[in-house]
C-alpha positions in Angstrom: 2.0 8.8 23.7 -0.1 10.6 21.4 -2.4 9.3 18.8 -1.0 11.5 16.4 2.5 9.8 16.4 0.7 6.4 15.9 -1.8 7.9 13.0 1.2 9.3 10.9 3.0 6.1 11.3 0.3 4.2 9.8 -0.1 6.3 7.1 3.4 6.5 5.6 3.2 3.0 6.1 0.2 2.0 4.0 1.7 4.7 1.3 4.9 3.1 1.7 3.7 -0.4 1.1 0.9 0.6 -1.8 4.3 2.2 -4.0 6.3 -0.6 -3.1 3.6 -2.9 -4.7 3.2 -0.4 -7.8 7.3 -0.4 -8.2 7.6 -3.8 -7.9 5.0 -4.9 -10.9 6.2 -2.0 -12.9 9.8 -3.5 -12.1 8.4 -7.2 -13.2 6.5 -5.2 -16.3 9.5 -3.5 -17.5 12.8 -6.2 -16.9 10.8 -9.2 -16.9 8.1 -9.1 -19.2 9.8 -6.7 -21.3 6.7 -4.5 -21.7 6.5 -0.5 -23.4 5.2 1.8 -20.9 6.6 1.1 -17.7 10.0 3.0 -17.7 8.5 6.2 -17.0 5.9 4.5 -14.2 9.5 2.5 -12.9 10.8 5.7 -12.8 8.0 7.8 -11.2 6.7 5.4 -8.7 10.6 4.8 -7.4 11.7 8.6 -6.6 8.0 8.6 -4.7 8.9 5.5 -3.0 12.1 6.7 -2.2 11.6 9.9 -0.5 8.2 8.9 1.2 10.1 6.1 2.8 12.5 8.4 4.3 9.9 10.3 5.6 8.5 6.7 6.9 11.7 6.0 8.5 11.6 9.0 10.4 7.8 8.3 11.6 8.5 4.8 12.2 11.6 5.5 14.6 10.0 8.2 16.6 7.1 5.5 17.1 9.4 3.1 18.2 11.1 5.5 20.3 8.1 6.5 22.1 6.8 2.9 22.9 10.4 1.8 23.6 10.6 -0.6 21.3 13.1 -3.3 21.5 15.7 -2.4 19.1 15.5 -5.5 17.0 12.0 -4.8 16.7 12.7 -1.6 16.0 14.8 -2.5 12.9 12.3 -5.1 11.1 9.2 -2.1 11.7 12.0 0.1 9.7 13.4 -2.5 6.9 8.9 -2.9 6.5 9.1 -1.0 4.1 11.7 -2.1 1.4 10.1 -5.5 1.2 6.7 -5.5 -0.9 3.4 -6.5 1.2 5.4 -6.2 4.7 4.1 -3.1 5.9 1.0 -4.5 5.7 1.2 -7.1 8.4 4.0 -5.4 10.5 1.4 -2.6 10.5 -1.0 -4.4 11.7 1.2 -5.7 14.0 2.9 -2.1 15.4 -0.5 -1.1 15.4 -2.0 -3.7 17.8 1.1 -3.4 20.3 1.1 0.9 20.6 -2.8 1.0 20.8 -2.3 0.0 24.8 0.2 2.9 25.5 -2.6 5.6 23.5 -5.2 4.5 25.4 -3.5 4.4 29.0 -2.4 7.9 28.3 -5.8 8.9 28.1 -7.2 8.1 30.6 -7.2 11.1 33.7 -4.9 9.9 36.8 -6.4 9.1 40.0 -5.3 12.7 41.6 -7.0 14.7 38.4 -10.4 12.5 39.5 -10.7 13.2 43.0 -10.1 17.3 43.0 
C-alpha cells in the first residue's frame, strides 16, 4: 500500500473531526444557549462538514479496502466521522494498524537484493 492512500486518509480525518467540533459548539451556541451569531457559522461550518466528509468516506473506504479491513471495522473507521472527537482516536487507531502494511511494502524483496 502506498503512503499516499494512508496520508489522505488522515487528513480528511483530522478536517473531518476539527468541523465536526466547530458544528457541534455552534449547534450548542445557536439551539442551546440561544446565542446571535452562530446561524450563519451553523450554516457554513455544516455544508463544509458535509461535503468534506463525503470525500472522507471515500478516502476512508479505499484505506480499508487496501488493508482489508474487517468490515465491521471498516464501518466504525467510516461512522468516525459523524460523532464529534472520534476521528481523533479511531485515527490514531487506523493509523497505528496500516503503518505495518506501508512499511512492509517498502522494503526491496529478496530477488531485487541479490541481482
Amino acid at each position: 500500500m502506498k503512503k499516499s492512500v494512508l496520508t489522505r486518509y488522515r487528513v480528511m480525518a483530522y478536517v473531518t473531526a476539527v468541523l465536526l467540533v466547530v458544528l457541534t459548539v455552534g449547534v450548542i451556541g445557536k439551539r442551546l444557549l440561544d446565542l446571535d451569531g452562530f446561524d450563519s457559522l451553523v450554516t457554513v461550518v455544516g455544508i463544509a462538514h458535509g461535503w468534506l466528509y463525503v470525500l472522507y468516506l471515500v478516502f476512508a473506504f479505499d484505506l480499508g479496502n487496501k488493508a482489508k479491513m474487517p468490515v465491521v471495522r471498516l464501518l466504525w473507521v467510516l461512522l468516525a466521522g459523524t460523532i464529534p472527537t472520534a476521528a481523533f482516536f479511531v485515527e490514531r487507531r487506523v493509523t497505528r494498524e496500516v503503518q505495518p502494511l506501508i512499511t512492509a511494502d517498502r522494503q526491496p524483496s529478496p530477488a531485487a537484493a541479490s541481482s
